[in-house]
C-alpha positions as CSV (number, residue, x, y, z in Angstrom):
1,X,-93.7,-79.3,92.2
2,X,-97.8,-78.6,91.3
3,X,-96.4,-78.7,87.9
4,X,-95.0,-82.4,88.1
5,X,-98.2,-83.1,90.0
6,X,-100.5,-81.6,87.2
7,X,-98.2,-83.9,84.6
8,X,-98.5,-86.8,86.4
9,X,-102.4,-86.3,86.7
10,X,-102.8,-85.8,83.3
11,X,-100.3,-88.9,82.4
12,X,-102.3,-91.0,84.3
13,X,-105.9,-89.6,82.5
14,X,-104.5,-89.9,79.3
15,X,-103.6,-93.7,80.0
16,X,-107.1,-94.0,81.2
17,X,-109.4,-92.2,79.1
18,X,-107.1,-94.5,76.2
19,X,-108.2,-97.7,78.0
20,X,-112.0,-96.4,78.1
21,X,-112.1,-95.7,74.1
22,X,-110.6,-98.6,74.0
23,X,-113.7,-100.4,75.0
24,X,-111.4,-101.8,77.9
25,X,-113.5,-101.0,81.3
26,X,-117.2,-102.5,81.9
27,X,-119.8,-102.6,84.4
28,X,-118.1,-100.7,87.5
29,X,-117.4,-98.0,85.9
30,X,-120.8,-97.6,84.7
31,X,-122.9,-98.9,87.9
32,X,-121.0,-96.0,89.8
33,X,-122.0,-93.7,86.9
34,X,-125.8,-94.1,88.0
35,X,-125.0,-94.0,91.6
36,X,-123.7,-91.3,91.2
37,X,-126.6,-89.4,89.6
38,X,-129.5,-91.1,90.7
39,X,-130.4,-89.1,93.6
40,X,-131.3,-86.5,90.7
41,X,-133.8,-88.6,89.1
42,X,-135.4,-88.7,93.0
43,X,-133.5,-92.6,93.7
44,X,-130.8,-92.2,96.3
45,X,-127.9,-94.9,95.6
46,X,-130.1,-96.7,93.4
47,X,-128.0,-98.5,90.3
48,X,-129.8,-100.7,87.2
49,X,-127.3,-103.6,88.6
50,X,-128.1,-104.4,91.7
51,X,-131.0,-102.2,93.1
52,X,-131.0,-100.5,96.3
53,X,-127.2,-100.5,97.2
54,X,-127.3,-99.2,100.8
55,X,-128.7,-102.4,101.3
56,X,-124.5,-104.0,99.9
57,X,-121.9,-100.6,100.6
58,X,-122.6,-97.0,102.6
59,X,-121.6,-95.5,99.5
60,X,-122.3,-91.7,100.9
61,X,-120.1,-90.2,99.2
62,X,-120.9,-91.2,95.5
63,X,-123.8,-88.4,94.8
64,X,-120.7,-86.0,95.1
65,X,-119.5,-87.9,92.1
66,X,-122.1,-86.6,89.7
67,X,-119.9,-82.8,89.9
68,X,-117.9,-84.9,87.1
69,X,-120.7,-87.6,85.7
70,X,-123.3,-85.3,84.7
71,X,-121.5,-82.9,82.4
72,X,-119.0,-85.8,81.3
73,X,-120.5,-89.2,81.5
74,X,-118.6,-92.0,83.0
75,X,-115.5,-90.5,81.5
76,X,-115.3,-87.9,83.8
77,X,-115.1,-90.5,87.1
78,X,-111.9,-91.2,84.9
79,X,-110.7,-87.8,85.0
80,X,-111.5,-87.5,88.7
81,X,-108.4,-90.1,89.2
82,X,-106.0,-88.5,87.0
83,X,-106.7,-85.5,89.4
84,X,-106.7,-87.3,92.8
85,X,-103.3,-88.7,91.6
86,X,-102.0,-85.3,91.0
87,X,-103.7,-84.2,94.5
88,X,-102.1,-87.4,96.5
89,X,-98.6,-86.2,94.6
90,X,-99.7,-82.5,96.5
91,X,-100.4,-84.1,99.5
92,X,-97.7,-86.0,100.3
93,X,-95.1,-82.8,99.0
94,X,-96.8,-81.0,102.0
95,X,-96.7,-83.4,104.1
96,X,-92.7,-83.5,103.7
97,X,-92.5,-80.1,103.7
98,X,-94.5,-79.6,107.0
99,X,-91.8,-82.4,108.3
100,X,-89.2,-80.0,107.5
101,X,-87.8,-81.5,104.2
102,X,-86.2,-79.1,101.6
103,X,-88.2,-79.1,98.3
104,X,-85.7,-81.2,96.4
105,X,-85.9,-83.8,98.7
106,X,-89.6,-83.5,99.6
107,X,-90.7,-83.2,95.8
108,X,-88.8,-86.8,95.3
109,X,-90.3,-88.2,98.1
110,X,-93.8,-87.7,97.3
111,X,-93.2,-88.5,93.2
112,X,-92.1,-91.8,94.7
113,X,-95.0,-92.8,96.6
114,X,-97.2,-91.6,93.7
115,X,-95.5,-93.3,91.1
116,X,-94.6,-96.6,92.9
117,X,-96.1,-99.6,91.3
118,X,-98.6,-100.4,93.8
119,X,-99.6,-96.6,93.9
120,X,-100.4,-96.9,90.1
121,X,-102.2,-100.5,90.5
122,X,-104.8,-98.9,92.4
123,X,-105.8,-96.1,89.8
124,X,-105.3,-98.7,86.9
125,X,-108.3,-100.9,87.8
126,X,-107.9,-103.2,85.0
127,X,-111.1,-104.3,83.9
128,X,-113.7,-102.3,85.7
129,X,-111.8,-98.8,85.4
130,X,-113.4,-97.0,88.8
131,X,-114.2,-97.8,91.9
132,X,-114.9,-94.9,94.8
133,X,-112.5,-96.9,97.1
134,X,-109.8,-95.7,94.7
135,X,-110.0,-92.4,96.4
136,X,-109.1,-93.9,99.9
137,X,-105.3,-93.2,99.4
138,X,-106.0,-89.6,98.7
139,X,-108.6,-88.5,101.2
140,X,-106.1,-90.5,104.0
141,X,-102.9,-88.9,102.7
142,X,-104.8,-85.2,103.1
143,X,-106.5,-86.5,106.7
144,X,-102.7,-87.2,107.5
145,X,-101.7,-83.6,106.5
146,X,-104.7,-81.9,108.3
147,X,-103.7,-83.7,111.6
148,X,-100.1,-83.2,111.6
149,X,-101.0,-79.6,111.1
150,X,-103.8,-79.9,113.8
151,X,-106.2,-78.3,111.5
152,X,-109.5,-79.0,113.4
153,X,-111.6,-78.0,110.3
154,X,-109.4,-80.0,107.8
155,X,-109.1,-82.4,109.4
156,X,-112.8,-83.2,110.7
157,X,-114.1,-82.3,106.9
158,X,-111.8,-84.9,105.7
159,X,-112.5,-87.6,108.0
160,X,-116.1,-87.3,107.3
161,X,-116.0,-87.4,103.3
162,X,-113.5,-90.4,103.9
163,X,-116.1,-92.4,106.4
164,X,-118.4,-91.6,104.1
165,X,-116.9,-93.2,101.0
166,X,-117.6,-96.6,103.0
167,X,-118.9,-98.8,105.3
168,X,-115.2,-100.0,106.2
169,X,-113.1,-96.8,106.3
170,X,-113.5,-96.1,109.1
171,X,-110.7,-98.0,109.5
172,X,-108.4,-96.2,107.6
173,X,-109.2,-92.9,109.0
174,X,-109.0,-94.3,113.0
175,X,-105.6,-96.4,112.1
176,X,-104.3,-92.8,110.2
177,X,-105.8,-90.9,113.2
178,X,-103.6,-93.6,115.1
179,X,-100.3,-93.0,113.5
180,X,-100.3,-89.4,113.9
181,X,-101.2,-89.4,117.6
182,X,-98.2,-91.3,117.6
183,X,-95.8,-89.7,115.6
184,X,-96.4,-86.6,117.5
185,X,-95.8,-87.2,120.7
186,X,-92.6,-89.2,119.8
187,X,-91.2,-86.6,117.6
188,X,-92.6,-84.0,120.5
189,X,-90.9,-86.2,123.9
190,X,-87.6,-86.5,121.4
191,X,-88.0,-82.3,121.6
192,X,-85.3,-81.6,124.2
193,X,-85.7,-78.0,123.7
194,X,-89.0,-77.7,125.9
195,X,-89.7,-79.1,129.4
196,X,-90.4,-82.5,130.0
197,X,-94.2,-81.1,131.1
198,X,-94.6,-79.1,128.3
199,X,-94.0,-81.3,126.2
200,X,-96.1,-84.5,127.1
201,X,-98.8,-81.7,126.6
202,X,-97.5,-80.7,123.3
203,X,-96.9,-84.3,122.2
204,X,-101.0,-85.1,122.8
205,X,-102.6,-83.8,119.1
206,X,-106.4,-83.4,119.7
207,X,-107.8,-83.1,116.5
208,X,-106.3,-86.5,115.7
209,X,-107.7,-87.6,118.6
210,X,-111.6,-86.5,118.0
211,X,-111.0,-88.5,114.7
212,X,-110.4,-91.5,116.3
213,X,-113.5,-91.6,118.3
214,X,-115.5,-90.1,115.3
215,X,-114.1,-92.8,113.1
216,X,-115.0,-96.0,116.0
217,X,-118.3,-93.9,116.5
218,X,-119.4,-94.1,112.7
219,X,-118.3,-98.3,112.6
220,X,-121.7,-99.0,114.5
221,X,-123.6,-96.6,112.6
222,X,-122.3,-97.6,109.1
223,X,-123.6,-101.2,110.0
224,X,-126.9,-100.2,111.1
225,X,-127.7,-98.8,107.6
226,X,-126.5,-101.8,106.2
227,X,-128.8,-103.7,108.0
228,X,-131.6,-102.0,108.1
229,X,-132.0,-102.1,104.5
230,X,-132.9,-105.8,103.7
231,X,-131.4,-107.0,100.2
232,X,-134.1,-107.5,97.4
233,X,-133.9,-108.5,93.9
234,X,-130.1,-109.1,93.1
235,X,-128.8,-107.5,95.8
236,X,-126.7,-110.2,97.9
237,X,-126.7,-108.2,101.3
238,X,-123.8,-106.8,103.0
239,X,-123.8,-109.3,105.7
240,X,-124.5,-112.1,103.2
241,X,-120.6,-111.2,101.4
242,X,-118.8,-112.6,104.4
243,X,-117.5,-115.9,103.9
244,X,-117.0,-117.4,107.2
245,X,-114.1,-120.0,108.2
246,X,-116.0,-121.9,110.1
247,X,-119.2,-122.4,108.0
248,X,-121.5,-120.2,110.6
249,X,-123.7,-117.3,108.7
250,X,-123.9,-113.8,110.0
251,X,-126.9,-111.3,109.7
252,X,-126.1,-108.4,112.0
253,X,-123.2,-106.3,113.6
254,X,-123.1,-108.3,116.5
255,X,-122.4,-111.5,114.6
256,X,-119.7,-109.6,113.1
257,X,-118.1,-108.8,116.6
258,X,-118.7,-112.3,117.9
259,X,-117.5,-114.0,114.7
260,X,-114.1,-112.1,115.6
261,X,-113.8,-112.6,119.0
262,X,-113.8,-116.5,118.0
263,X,-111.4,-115.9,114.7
264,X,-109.3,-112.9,115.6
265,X,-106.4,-115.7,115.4
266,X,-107.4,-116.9,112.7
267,X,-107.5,-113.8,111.1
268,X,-103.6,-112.7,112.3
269,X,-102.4,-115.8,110.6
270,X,-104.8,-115.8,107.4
271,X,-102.7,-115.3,103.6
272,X,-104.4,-111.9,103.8
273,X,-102.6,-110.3,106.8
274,X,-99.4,-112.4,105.7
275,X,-99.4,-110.6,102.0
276,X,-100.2,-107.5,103.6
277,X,-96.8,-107.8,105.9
278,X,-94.8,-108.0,102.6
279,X,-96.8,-105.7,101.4
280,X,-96.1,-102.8,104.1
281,X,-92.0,-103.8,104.0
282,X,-91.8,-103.5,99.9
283,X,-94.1,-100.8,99.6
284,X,-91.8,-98.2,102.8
285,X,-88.6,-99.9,101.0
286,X,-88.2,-101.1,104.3
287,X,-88.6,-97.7,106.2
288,X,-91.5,-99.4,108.3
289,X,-88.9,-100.8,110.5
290,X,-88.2,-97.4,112.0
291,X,-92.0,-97.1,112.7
292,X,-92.4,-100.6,113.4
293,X,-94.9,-100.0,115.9
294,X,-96.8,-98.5,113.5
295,X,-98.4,-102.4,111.8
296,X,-100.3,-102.8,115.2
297,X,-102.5,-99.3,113.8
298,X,-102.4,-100.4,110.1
299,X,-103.3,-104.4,110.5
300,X,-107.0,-103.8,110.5
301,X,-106.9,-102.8,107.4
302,X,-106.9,-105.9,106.1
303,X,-110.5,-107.1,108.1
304,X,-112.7,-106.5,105.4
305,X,-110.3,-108.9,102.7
306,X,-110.4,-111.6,105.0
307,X,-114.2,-111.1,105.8
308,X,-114.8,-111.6,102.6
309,X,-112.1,-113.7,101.4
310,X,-110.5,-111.7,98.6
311,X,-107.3,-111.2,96.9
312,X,-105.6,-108.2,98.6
313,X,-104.2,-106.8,96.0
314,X,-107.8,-106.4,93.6
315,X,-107.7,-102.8,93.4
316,X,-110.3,-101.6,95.4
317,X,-109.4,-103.8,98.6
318,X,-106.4,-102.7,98.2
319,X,-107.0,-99.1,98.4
320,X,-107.1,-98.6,102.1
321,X,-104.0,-100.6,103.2
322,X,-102.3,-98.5,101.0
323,X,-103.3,-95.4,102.1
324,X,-102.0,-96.2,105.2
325,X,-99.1,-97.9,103.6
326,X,-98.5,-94.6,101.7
327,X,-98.4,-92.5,105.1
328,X,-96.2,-94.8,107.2
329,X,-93.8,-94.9,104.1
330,X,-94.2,-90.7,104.2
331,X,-93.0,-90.7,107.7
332,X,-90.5,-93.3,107.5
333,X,-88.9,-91.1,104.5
334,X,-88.8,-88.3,106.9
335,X,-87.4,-90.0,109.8
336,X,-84.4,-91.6,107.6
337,X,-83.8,-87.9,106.3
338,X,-83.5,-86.6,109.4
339,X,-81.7,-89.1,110.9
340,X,-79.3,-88.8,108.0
341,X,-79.0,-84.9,108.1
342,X,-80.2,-84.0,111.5
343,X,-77.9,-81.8,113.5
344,X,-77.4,-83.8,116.2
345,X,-76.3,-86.6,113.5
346,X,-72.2,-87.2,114.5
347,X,-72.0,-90.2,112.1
348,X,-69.6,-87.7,109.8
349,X,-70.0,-87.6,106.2
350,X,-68.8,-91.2,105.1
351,X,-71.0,-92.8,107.0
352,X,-73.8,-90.2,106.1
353,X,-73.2,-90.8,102.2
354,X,-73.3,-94.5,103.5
355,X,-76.7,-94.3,104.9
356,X,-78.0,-92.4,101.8
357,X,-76.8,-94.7,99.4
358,X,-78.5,-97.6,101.9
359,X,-81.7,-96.0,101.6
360,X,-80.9,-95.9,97.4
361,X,-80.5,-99.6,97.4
362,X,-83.6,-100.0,99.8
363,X,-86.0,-98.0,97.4
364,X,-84.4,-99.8,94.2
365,X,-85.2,-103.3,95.8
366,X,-88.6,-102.3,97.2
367,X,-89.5,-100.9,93.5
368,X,-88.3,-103.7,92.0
369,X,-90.4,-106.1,94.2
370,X,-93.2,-103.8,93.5
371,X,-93.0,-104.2,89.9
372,X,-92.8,-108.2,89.9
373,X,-96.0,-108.5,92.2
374,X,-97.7,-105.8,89.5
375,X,-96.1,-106.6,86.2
376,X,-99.3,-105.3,84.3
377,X,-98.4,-101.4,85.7
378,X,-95.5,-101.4,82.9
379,X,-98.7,-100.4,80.5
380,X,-99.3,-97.5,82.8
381,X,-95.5,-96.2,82.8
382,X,-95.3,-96.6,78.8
383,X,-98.8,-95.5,78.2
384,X,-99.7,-98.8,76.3
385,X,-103.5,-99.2,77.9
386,X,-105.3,-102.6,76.6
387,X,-107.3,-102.8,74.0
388,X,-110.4,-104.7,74.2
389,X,-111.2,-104.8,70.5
390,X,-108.8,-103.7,67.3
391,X,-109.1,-100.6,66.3
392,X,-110.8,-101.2,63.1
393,X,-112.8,-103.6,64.6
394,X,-113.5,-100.1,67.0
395,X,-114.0,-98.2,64.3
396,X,-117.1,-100.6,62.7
397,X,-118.7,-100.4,66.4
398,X,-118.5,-96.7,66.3
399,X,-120.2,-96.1,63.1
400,X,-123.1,-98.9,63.9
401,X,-123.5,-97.9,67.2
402,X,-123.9,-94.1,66.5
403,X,-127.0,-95.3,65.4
404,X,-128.3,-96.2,68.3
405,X,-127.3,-92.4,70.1
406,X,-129.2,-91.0,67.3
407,X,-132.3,-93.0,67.6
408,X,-132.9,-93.8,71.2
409,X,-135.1,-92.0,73.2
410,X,-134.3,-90.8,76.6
411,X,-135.3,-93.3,79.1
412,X,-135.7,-96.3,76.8
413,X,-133.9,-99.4,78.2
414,X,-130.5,-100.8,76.9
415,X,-128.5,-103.7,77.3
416,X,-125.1,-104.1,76.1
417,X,-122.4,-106.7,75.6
418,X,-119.1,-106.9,78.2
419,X,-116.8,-104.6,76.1
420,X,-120.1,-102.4,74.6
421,X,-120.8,-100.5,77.5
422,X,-119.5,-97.4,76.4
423,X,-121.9,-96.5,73.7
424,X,-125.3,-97.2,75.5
425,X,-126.7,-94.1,77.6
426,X,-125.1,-94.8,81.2
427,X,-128.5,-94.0,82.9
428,X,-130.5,-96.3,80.8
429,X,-128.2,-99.4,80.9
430,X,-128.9,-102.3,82.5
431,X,-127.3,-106.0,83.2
432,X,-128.3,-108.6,80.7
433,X,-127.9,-111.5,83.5
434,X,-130.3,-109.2,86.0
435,X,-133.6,-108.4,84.1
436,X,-136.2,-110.0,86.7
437,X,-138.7,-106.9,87.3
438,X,-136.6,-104.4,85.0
439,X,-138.0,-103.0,82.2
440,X,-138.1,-104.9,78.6
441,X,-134.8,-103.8,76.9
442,X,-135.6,-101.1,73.7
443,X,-132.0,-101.9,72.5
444,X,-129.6,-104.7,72.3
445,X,-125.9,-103.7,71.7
446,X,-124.6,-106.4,70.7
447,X,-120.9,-108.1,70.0
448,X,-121.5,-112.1,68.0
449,X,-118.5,-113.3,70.5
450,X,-120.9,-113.7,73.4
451,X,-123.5,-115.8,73.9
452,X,-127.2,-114.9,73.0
453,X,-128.5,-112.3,75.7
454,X,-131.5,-114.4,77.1
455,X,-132.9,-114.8,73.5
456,X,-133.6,-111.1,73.1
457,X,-131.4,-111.2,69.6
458,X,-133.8,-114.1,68.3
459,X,-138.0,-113.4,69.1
460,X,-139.5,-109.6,69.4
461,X,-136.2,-107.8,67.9
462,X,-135.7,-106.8,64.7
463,X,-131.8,-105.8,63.2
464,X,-131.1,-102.5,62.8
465,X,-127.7,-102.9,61.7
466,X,-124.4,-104.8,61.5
467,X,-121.1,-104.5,61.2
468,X,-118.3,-106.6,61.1
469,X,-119.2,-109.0,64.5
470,X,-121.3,-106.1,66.3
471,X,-124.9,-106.1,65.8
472,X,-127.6,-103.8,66.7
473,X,-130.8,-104.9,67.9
474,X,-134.4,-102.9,68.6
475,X,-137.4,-104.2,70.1
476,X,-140.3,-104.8,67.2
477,X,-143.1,-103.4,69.3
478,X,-142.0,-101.6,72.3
């Protein structure tokens, strides 16, 4: 089992690491690079992009990040996913297991949740590569295992580094927190071993509990930092992301709570809650109807898409619906198992082999519908990553651009075409569209297919080099 979870980890970097020399992934990847490590040059969440980003996200949880940034660049927030993939694949065996599901069966179940379409949609991150939310599934799946086993230090650690990935996940971890609290006390009151009274005590799991209220607790809090740090520069404000229905603005967390007292309709009827619904059946193959109770704890999920009016299946929104997708479907396989092969099952074995190869059909249909909504994973399963750039057109941009690594200083200012990003020193990079109050650029990298970058190219640089349609620019007199 931690074999096939190392494998799949490792299948997953490879793909990855393959898209990134690719010259595939831009500015996300890179902006969470200097998060991540600029609390060691004495600027805490400070990025070259936007500025002070407390002021957009509670990213508290990115200065962990630079354990893998610092001694492996942006590449090693890349590896960090090929290893929470292998830990989710971990997570969800034990999960099983604590359930009471032999290995075979409890190995298959949590390869299938790992490897499911959706599951791999949210690691690919075409485009940008990284985003911190793409650890949501992850953190919730191990927050689910810690309160099923009512660990209260597990669970409480967990819960905190989740919360403190974002300003909205606290909603994850309080609908998670929800689900268990369920799940044990049915599974407990359908115990008819114990007293009734013994077991409405049993059935009430504490810890799960506790990180309810610490999870509604930190929603007020989260918001407070958000607005207590005023956007500047290029920073567009937390607040000012919400596109409202009806036209109003909101500045503050009480706006927030009045705008959904008057659009909490709105918001049960919007495309996002609707796509989510499909979402939740295809991605339990349908096992969500035996915890149907279940999408009253997992809806809110789907606030913050609807606050700001994006797609819900972009990668990082998607993130924490499917953590709690990826939980309710855990559970659901281990009700159906049970309720297959429980002892006090009387169905007989034709009707058992029925049920099982029901449940065959359901997963086959629900991996199927996966696969049409996410065509693009098919590059993950056959490990064809895209290729921004041909490889001897790669080849041309590495030679030139070594030039640069060789030449620049530490600390002198780069700017870099879409695709480029990769050669120019992550913590000296900034955005060629965001230059208002930033320091002159020493270095242009540059790729002919884009448009001139402010006029840099053509008064005060001179040409170092070119090759092929890649140029490489440095400032006459810095």
């Amino acid at each position: 089992m931690f074999a096939g979870a190392v494998a799949l980890g490792a299948w997953l970097f490879a793909y990855k690491l393959r898209s990134f020399l690719g010259l595939a992934y831009t500015s996300d990847l890179f902006q969470f690079s200097q998060l991540a490590t600029s609390w060691l040059r004495g600027h805490f969440l400070v990025d070259n992009c936007y500025g002070d980003h407390l002021s957009i996200h509670t990213y508290f949880f990115c200065p962990l990040l630079a354990a893998v940034v610092v001694p492996f660049g942006p590449a090693g927030l890349l590896l960090l996913l090929g290893i929470a993939l292998g830990a989710q694949m971990v997570g969800l065996f034990k999960i099983l297991r604590h359930l009471q599901l032999p290995v075979p069966a409890a190995a298959g179940g949590a390869a299938l949740v790992s490897a499911m379409p959706f599951s791999l949609h949210v690691y690919q991150d075409i485009i940008y590569g990284f985003h911190v939310e793409l650890l949501v599934p992850v953190l919730g799946i191990w927050l689910a295992y810690f309160l099923l086993r009512r660990s209260w230090p597990g669970a409480l650690l967990t819960a905190l580094v989740l919360i403190g990935v974002k300003e909205e996940e606290p909603l994850i971890a309080g609908s998670i927190a929800t689900m268990v609290i369920a799940e044990d006390f049915l599974r407990t009151m359908l115990d008819r071993t114990a007293p009734k009274r013994r077991r409405w005590r049993a059935g009430f799991n504490l810890p799960a509990f506790a990180v309810l209220v610490l999870a509604l607790a930190a929603i007020p809090v989260l918001l407070h930092v958000l607005r207590t740090h005023a956007p500047q520069g290029y920073s567009p404000g937390s607040f000012g992301r919400i596109r409202t229905i009806d036209g109003s603005s909101i500045d503050q967390e009480m706006g927030v709570v009045a705008y959904l007292l008057d659009n909490g309709v709105a918001w049960l009827k919007s495309a996002q809650v609707v796509k989510w619904l499909g979402l939740v059946l295809g991605c339990t193959f349908g096992l969500i109807l035996l915890r149907p109770h279940f999408l009253l704890f997992g809806v809110g999920t789907t606030l913050i898409s609807w606050l700001v009016q994006d797609d819900l299946f972009w990668s990082p929104r998607l993130a924490p619906p499917l953590a709690f997708i990826e939980v309710a479907a855990i559970l659901g396989l281990a009700a159906a198992f049970h309720g297959a092969t429980g002892k006090n099952n009387q169905a007989g074995r034709p009707r058992r082999v029925l049920g099982g190869l029901t449940l065959l059909v359901a997963i086959a249909a629900g991996l199927v519908w996966q696969f049409r909504q996410v065509p693009a994973t098919a590059s993950v399963y056959l490990q064809s990553p895209p290729q921004a750039v041909s490889a001897e057109a790669r080849r041309q941009a590495d030679e030139l651009f070594t030039q640069y690594r060789q030449a620049r200083r530490p600390g002198e200012a780069v700017i870099a075409s879409t695709h480029l990003f990769r050669y120019a020193d992550y913590r000296s990079l900034f955005w060629m569209d965001r230059l208002a109050g930033r320091p002159t650029p020493v270095w242009v990298l540059w790729e002919y297919d884009e448009s001139p970058a402010g006029g840099a190219r053509r008064d005060g640089y001179r040409l170092v080099g070119q090759a092929g349609r890649f140029a490489l620019f440095r400032l006459s007199s810095p």
